[in-house]
C-alpha positions in Angstrom: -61.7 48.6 -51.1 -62.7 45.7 -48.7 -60.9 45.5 -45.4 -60.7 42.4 -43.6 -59.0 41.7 -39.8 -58.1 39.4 -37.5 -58.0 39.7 -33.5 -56.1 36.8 -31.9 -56.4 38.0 -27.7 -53.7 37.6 -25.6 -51.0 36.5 -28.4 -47.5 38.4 -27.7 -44.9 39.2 -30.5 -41.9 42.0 -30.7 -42.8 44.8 -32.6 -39.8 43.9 -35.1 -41.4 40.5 -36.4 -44.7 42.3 -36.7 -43.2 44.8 -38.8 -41.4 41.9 -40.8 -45.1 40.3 -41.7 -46.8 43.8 -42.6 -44.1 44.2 -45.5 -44.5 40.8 -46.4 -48.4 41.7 -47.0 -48.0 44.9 -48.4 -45.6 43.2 -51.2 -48.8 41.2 -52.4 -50.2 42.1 -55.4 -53.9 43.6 -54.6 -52.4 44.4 -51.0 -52.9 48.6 -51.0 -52.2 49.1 -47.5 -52.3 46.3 -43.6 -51.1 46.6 -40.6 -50.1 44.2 -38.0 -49.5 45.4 -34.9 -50.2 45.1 -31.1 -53.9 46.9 -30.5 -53.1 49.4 -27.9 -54.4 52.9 -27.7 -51.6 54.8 -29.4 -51.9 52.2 -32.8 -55.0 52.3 -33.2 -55.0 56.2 -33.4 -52.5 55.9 -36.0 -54.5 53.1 -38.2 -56.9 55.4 -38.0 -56.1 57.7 -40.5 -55.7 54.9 -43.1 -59.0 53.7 -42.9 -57.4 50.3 -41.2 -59.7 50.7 -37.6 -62.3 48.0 -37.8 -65.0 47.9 -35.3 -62.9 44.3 -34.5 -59.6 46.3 -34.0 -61.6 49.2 -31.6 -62.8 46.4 -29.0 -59.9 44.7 -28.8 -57.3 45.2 -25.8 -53.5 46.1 -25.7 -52.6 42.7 -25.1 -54.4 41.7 -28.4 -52.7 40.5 -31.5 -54.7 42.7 -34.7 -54.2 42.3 -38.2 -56.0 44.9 -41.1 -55.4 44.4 -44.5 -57.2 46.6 -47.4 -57.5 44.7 -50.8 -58.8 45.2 -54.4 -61.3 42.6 -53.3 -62.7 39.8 -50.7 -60.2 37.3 -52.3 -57.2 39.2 -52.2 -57.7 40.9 -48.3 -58.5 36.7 -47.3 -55.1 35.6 -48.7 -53.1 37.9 -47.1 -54.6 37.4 -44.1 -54.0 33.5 -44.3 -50.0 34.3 -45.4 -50.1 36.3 -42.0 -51.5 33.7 -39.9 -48.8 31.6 -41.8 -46.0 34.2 -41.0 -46.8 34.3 -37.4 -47.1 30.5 -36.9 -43.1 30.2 -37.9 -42.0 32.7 -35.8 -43.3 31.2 -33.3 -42.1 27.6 -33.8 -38.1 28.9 -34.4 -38.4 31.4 -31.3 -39.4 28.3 -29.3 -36.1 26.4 -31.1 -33.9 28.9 -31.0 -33.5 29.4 -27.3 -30.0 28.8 -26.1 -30.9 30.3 -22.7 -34.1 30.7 -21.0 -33.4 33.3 -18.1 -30.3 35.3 -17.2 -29.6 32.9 -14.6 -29.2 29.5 -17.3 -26.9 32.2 -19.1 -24.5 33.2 -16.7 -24.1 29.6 -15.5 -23.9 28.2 -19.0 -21.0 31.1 -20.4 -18.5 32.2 -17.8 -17.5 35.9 -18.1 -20.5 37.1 -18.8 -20.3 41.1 -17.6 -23.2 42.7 -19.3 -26.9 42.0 -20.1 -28.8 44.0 -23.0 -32.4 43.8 -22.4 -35.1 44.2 -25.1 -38.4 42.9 -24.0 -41.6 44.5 -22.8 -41.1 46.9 -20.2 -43.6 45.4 -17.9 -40.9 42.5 -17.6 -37.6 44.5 -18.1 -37.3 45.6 -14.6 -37.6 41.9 -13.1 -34.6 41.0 -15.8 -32.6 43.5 -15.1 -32.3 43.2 -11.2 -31.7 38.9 -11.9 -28.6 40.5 -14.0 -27.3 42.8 -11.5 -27.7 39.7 -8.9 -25.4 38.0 -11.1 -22.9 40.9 -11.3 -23.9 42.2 -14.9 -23.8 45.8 -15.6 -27.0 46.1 -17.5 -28.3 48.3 -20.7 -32.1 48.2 -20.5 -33.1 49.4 -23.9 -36.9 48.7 -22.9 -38.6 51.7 -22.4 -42.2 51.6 -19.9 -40.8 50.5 -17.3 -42.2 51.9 -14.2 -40.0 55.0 -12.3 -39.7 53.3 -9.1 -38.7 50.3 -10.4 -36.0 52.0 -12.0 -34.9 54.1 -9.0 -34.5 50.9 -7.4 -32.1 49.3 -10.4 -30.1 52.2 -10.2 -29.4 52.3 -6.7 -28.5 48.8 -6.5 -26.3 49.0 -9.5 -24.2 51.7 -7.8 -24.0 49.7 -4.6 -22.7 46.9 -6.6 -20.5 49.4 -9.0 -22.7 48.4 -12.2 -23.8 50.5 -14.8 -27.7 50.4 -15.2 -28.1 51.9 -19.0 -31.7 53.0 -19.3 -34.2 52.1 -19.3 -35.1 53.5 -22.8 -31.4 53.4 -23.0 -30.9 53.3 -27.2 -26.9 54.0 -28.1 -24.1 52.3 -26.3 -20.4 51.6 -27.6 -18.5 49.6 -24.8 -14.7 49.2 -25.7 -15.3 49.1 -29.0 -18.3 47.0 -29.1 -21.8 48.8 -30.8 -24.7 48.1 -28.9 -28.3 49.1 -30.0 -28.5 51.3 -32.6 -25.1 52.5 -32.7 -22.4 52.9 -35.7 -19.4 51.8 -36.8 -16.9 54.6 -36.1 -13.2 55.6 -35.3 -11.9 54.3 -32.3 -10.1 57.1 -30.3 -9.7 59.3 -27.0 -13.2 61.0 -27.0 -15.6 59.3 -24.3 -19.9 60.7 -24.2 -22.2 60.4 -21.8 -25.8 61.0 -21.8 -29.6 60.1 -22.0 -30.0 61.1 -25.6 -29.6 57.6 -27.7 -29.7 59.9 -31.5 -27.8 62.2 -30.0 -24.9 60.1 -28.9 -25.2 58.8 -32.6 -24.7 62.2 -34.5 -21.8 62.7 -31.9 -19.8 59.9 -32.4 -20.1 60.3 -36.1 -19.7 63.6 -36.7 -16.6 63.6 -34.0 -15.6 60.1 -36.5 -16.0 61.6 -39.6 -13.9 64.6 -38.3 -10.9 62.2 -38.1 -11.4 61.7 -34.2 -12.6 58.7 -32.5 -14.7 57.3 -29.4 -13.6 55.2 -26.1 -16.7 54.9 -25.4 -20.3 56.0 -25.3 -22.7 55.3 -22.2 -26.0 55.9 -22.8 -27.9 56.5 -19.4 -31.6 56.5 -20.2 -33.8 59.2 -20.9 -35.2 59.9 -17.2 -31.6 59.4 -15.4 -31.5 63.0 -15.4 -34.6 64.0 -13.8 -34.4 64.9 -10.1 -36.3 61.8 -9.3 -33.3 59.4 -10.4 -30.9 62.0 -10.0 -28.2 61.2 -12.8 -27.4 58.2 -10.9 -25.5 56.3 -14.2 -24.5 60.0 -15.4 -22.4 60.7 -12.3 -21.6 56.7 -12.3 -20.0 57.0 -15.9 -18.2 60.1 -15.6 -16.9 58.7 -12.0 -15.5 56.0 -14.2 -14.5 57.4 -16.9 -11.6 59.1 -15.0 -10.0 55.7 -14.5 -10.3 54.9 -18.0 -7.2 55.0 -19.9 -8.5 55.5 -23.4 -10.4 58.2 -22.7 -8.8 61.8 -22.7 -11.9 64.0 -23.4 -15.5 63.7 -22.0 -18.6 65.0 -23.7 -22.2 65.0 -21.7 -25.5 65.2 -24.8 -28.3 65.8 -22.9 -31.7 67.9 -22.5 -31.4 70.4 -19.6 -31.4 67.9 -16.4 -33.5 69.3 -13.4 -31.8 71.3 -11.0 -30.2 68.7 -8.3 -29.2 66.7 -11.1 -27.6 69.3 -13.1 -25.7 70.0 -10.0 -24.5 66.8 -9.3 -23.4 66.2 -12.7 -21.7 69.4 -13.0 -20.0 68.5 -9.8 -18.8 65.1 -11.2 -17.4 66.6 -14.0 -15.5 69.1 -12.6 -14.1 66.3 -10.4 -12.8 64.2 -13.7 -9.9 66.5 -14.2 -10.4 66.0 -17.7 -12.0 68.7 -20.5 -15.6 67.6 -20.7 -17.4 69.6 -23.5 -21.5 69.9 -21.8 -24.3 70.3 -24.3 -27.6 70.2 -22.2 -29.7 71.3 -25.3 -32.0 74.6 -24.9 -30.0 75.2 -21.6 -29.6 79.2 -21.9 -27.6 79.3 -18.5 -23.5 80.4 -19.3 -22.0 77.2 -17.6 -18.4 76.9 -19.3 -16.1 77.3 -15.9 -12.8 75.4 -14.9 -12.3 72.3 -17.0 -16.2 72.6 -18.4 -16.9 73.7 -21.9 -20.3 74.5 -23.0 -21.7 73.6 -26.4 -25.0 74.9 -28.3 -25.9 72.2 -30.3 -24.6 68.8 -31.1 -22.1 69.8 -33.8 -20.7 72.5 -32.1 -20.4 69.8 -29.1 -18.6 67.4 -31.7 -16.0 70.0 -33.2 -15.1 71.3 -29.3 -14.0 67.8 -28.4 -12.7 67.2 -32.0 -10.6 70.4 -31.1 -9.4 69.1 -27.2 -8.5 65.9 -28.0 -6.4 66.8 -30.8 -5.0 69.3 -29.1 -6.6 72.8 -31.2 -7.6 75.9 -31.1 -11.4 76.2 -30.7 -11.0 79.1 -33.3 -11.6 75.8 -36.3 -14.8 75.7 -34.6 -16.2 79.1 -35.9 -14.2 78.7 -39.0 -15.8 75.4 -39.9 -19.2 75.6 -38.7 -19.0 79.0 -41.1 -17.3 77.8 -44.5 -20.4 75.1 -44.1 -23.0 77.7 -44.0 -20.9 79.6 -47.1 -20.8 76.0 -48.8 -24.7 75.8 -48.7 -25.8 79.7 -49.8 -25.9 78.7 -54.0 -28.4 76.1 -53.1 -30.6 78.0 -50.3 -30.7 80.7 -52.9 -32.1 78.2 -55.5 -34.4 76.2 -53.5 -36.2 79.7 -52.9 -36.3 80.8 -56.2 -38.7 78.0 -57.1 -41.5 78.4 -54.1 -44.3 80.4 -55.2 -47.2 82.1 -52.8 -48.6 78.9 -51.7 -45.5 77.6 -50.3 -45.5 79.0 -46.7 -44.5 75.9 -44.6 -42.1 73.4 -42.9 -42.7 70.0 -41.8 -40.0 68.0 -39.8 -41.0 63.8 -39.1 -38.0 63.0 -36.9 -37.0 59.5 -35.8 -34.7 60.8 -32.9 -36.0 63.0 -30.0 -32.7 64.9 -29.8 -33.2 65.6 -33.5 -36.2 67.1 -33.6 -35.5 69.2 -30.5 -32.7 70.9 -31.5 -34.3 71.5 -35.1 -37.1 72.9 -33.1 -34.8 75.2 -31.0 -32.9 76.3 -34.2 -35.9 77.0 -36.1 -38.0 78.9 -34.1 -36.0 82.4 -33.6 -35.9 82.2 -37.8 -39.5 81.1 -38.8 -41.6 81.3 -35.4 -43.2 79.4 -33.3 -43.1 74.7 -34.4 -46.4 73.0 -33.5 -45.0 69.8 -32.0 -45.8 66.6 -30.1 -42.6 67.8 -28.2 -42.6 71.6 -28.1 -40.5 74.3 -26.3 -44.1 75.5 -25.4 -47.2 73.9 -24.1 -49.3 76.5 -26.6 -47.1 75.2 -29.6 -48.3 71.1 -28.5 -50.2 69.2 -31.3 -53.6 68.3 -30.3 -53.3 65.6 -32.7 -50.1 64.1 -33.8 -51.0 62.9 -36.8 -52.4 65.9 -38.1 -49.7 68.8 -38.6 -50.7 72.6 -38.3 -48.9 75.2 -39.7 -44.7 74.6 -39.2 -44.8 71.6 -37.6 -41.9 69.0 -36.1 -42.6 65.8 -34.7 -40.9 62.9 -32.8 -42.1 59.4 -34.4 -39.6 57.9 -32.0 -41.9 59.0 -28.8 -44.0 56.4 -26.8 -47.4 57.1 -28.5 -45.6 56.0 -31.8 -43.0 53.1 -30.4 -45.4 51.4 -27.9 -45.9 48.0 -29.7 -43.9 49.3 -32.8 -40.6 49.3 -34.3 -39.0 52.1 -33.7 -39.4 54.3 -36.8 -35.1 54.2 -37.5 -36.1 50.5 -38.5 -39.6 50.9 -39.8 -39.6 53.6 -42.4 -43.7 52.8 -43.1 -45.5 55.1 -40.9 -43.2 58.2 -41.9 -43.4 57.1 -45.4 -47.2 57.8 -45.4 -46.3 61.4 -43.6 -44.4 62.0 -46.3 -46.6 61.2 -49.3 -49.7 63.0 -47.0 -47.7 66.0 -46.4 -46.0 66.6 -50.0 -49.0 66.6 -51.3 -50.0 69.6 -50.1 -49.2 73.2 -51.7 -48.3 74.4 -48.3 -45.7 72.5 -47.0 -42.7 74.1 -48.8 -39.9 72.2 -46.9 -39.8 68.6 -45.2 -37.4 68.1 -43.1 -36.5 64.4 -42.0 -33.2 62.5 -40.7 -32.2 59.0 -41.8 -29.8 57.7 -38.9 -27.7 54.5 -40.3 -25.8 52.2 -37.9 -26.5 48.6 -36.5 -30.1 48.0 -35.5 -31.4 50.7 -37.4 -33.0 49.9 -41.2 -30.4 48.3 -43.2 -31.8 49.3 -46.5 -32.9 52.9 -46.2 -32.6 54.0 -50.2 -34.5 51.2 -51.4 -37.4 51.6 -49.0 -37.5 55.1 -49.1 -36.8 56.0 -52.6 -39.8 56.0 -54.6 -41.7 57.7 -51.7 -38.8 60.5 -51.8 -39.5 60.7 -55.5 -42.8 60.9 -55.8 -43.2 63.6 -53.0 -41.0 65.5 -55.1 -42.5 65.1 -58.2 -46.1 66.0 -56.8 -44.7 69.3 -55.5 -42.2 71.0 -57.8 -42.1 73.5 -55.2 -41.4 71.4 -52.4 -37.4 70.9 -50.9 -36.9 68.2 -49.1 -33.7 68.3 -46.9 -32.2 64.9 -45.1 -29.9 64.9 -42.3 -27.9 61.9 -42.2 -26.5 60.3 -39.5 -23.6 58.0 -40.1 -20.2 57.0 -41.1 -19.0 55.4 -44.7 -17.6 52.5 -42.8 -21.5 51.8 -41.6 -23.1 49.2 -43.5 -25.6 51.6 -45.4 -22.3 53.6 -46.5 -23.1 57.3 -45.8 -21.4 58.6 -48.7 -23.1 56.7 -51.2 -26.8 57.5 -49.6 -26.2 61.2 -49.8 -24.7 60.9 -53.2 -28.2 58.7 -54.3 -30.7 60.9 -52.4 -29.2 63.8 -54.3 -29.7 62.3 -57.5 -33.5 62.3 -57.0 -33.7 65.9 -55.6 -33.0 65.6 -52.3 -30.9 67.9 -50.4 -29.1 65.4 -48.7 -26.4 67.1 -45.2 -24.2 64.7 -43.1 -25.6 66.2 -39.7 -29.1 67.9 -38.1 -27.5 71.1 -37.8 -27.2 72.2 -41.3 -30.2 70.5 -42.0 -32.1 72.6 -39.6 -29.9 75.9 -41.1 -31.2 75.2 -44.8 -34.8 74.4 -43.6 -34.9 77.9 -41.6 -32.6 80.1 -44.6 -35.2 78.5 -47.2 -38.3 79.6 -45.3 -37.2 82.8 -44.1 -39.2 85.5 -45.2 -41.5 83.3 -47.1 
């Protein structure tokens, strides 16, 4: 099949219009596979593998424009390329009309009130945004990631001078009095308040604690480096500091990766200081840290049950009772799903779209199956030399930098993990794929229809294959929970409501096998 490209240098647009004009192309007939994306590095190592890297597409820079398509013939491949060029040339004329403010400045002297700036741009430009906000007394939530450490140090500081919140950057998940912002989802409101650096974690959190019948004040996302020693948990400490003025809230929880040592120490300290319970899950911590008011939690649903259980006042003994009548629930179908591998079936693949996801599958999985080759692994001998090409049991992040860097994130753009998933069920090794499917504002909005007939085909092309989905949402989100789990079991799909279960199933199918 022909593949034709384009190289327009120097042209600039978000990764979420890009990712608009590739499905566009792909929907033509003739069309077998494009991609339109920014030329860095990282993309063209993934285009790679589809046969979509010209020699046009290698010499071209990360501030290059590149378009690939692959055709049935000439004719085709030069049509689609002419819709792009068409595509692109109307975003750009309604991003030039659309403009009701062109800097932070125009906006807070055009709407009085305004308290808080959401940034979403490149992160070589966040940084200069974000301190024009705080100038103007905005609290800020940087979702941007790449923006430099120093600069960030430098946000962060001045924020708490000022008593703003600086979320991120590479801050995902926030709910501010009610209001979702990122990719967050429609849940209960209630007494529970979380804190942390982990964007999918807070998400699988605040729904599981939702779905539980509890409900969130709020959730402050801090940014995924706030917790290293070189920021040192500067929003983290901020938020729980503030939280203890906060009349709605009643419980805290903290979802984090273990934060380095002064860090840990100062948020420890600030949330002794709350005087309110504040359940801790600092995920892979081994350390015994439940003292005083703290209350230490292994993994996110545990974390979600404990405050379920403190801020309706019971006994943490529903914890163990519930976390063990699901495990019970899900036997009849382990014990099937094993019955039908045969001697070729031997391993597990995981594509994740959140960090905190694949993490704590990684950490659940290992003491049941062994070591999980990874792009993030709990051992530098378990890292993937390649990310695109999975070894063995394998788990990795599509939401990390090398994936996201001129991308949609892969919670909005199922494409990339939908050829992972055709690559990897067809072959007779990989006996279960694990994935997650987080619903909510921001993230896709149609997840059954553009995942479907990829599910069903990888199921169909190996009988002996399970494939397990952790969902992450609430019926009252706009992709309805219920009904996705009750359509992705239809086509063979065992379909959980949180990562934890998933990650059980994966490692009680496997076992021994």
């Amino acid at each position: 099949m022909p593949v034709k490209t384009i190289v327009r240098k120097g042209v600039y647009f978000d990764s979420i219009s890009l990712m608009r004009i590739a499905e566009k192309i792909n929907s033509i007939s003739g069309v077998s596979d494009s991609a339109v994306i920014m030329a860095t590095k990282e993309n063209k190592n993934i285009i790679s593998s589809s046969g979509l890297l010209t020699e046009e597409i290698k010499k071209a820079s990360d501030n290059d424009l590149a378009i690939a398509v692959k055709a049935d013939d000439e004719k085709t491949a030069a049509s689609a390329l002419a819709e792009a060029e068409k595509m692109l040339a109307g975003k750009k004329e309604a991003a030039s009309s659309n403009l009701t403010a062109q800097s932070i400045s125009q906006a807070a002297e055009s709407y009085e009130g305004l308290n808080l700036a959401l940034i979403s741009v490149n992160g070589k430009y966040a940084a200069d945004l974000a301190f024009e906000a705080l100038e103007k007394n905005m609290n800020v939530m940087i979702f941007s990631d790449n923006v430099p450490l120093e600069k960030e140090l430098a946000l962060k500081k001045l924020g708490a001078r000022k008593n703003l919140l600086v979320m991120g950057p590479d801050c995902g998940t926030c709910i501010i009095n009610g209001a979702p912002l990122g990719f967050a989802n429609k849940v209960n409101s209630g007494n529970v308040a979380v804190v942390g650096p982990s964007g999918t974690g807070i998400q699988e959190f605040s729904c599981l604690l939702s779905n539980l019948g509890g409900g969130i004040s709020q959730a402050i996302g801090t940014g995924t480096r706030d917790v290293k020693d070189d920021i040192g948990a500067i929003t983290t400490v901020q938020a729980l500091e503030m939280l203890v003025s906060d009349a709605k809230t009643s419980v805290i929880a903290i979802i984090s990766k273990p934060p380095q040592k002064k860090s840990m120490a100062r948020i420890l300290s600030a949330a002794n200081k709350t005087g309110k319970p504040v359940v801790a899950l600092f995920l892979g911590e081994e350390k015994e840290l439940t003292a005083g008011n703290i209350h230490q939690a292994k993994n996110l649903y545990e974390a979600a049950l404990k405050s379920y259980c403190l801020s309706k006042g019971e006994s943490f003994n529903f914890v163990r009772e519930k976390i063990y009548n699901d495990k019970i629930s899900l036997s009849e179908r382990i014990k099937s799903e094993k019955a039908k591998k045969n001697k070729d079936s031997k391993y597990l693949r995981g594509l994740f779209s959140g960090g905190t996801f694949a993490s704590q599958a990684i950490r659940l999985l290992e003491p049941v199956i062994g070591g999980v080759y990874s792009n993030i692994p709990s051992s530098e001998k378990f890292k993937l030399k390649n990310s695109m090409k999975l070894e063995k049991h394998s788990i990795i992040d599509l939401g990390e930098d090398e994936f996201t860097f001129g991308r949609p994130h892969p919670m909005i753009d199922y494409s990339l993990r939908k050829k992972m998933i055709s690559s990897e069920a067809s072959k007779k090794e990989v006996s279960v794929m694990l994935i997650d499917i987080v619903l909510g504002y921001g993230s896709n909005m149609s997840p059954l229809a553009d995942l479907k007939e990829t599910l069903e085909k990888a199921v169909k092309a190996n009988p002996a294959l399970t494939v397990i989905a952790a969902v992450t949402g609430t019926d009252m989100d706009p992709q309805n929970r219920r009904y996705l789990i009750e359509e992705l079991e239809k086509i063979g799909v065992m379909a959980l409501d949180n990562n934890y279960m998933a990650a059980f199933a994966a490692g009680e199918i496997i076992r021994d096998k």
